[in-house]
C-alpha distance (Angstrom), angle and dihedral (degrees) to the residues before:
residue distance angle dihedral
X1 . . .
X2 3.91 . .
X3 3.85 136.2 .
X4 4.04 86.9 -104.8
X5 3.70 91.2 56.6
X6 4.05 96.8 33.6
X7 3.77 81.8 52.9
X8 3.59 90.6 51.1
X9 3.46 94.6 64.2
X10 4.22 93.5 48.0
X11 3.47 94.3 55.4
X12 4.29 76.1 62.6
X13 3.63 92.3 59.6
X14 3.78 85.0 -101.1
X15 4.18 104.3 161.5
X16 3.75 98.5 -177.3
X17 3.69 77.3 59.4
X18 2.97 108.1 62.3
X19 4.23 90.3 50.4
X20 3.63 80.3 59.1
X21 3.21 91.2 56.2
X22 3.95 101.8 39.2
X23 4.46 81.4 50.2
X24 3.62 83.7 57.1
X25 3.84 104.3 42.2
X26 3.64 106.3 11.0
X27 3.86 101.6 91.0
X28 4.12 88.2 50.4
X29 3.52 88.2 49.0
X30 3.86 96.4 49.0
X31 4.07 85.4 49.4
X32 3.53 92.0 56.0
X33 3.84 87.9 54.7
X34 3.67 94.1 42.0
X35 3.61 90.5 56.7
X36 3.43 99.1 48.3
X37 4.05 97.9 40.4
X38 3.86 107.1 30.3
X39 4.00 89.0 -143.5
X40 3.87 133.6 94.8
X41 3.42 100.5 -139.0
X42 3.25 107.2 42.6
X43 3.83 85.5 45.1
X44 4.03 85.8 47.9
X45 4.00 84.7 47.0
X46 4.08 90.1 57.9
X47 3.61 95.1 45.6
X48 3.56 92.5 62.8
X49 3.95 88.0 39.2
X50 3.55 81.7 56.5
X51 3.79 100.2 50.1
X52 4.16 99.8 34.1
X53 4.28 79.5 56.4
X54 3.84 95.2 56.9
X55 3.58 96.6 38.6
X56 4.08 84.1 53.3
X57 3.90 93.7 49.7
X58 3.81 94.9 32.0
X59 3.62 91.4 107.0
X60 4.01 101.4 44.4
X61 4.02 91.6 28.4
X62 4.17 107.2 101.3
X63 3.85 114.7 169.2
X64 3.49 125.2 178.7
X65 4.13 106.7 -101.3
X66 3.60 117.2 -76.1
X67 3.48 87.8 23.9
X68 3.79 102.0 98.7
X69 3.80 102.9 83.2
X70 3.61 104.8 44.8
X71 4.15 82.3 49.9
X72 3.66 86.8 47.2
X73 4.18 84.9 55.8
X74 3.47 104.5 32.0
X75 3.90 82.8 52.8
X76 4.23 89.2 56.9
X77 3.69 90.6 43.9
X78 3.72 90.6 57.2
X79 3.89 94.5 44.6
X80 4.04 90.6 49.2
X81 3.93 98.0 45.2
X82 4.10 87.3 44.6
X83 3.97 87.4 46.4
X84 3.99 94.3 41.6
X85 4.38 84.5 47.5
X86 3.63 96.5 48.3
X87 4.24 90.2 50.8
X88 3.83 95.0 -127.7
X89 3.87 103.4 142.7
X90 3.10 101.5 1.3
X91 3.62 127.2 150.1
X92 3.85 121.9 -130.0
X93 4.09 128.9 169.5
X94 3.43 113.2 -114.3
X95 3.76 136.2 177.1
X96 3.73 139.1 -86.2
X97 3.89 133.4 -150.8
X98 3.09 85.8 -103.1
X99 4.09 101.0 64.1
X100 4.38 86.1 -118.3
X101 4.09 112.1 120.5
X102 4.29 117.4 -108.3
X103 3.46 111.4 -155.9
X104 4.19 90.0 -178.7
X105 3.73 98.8 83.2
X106 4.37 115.2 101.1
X107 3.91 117.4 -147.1
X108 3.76 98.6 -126.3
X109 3.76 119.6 -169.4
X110 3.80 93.9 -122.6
């Protein structure tokens, strides 16, 4: 079965669907975000951005055929370059006692 048809069932309200569709497109998606943020979790945390979205506008969402996946990764693209722009989860190098550079330490907005 492809994405078009696995999608098909979504826009239903179909759940096992859409793990279908996240086993099909999920690891592509989390590359995307790995790319663009350099961090597992908050590559992790636009994946399921990604995926809660669709399932949202699965039932209004009509793209022309073939066009689902490249949506589906332009859509974590946007969400990691917005996420890497605003700071949130980033990771920066900081400094031990010791004067030697940690790169382990996540900015966290609080």
């Amino acid at each position: 079965m492809g994405v078009e048809q696995i999608f098909a069932r979504v826009r239903t309200g179909d759940r096992e669907a859409l793990g279908l569709l996240y086993d099909v497109l999920g690891s592509r998606v989390y590359g995307v975000a790995l790319n663009a943020l350099n961090g597992v979790g908050p590559a992790a945390e636009v994946t399921t951005d990604v995926f809660v979205e669709l399932w949202r506008r699965a039932p209004n969402l009509r793209l022309p055929a073939g066009a689902l996946a490249p949506w589906v990764m332009l859509d974590a693209h946007r969400r990691a370059v917005k996420r890497r722009a605003s700071g949130v989860g980033r990771w920066r190098e900081t400094s031990r006692a010791d004067g030697s550079a940690a790169s382990d330490e996540l900015d966290r907005p609080w």
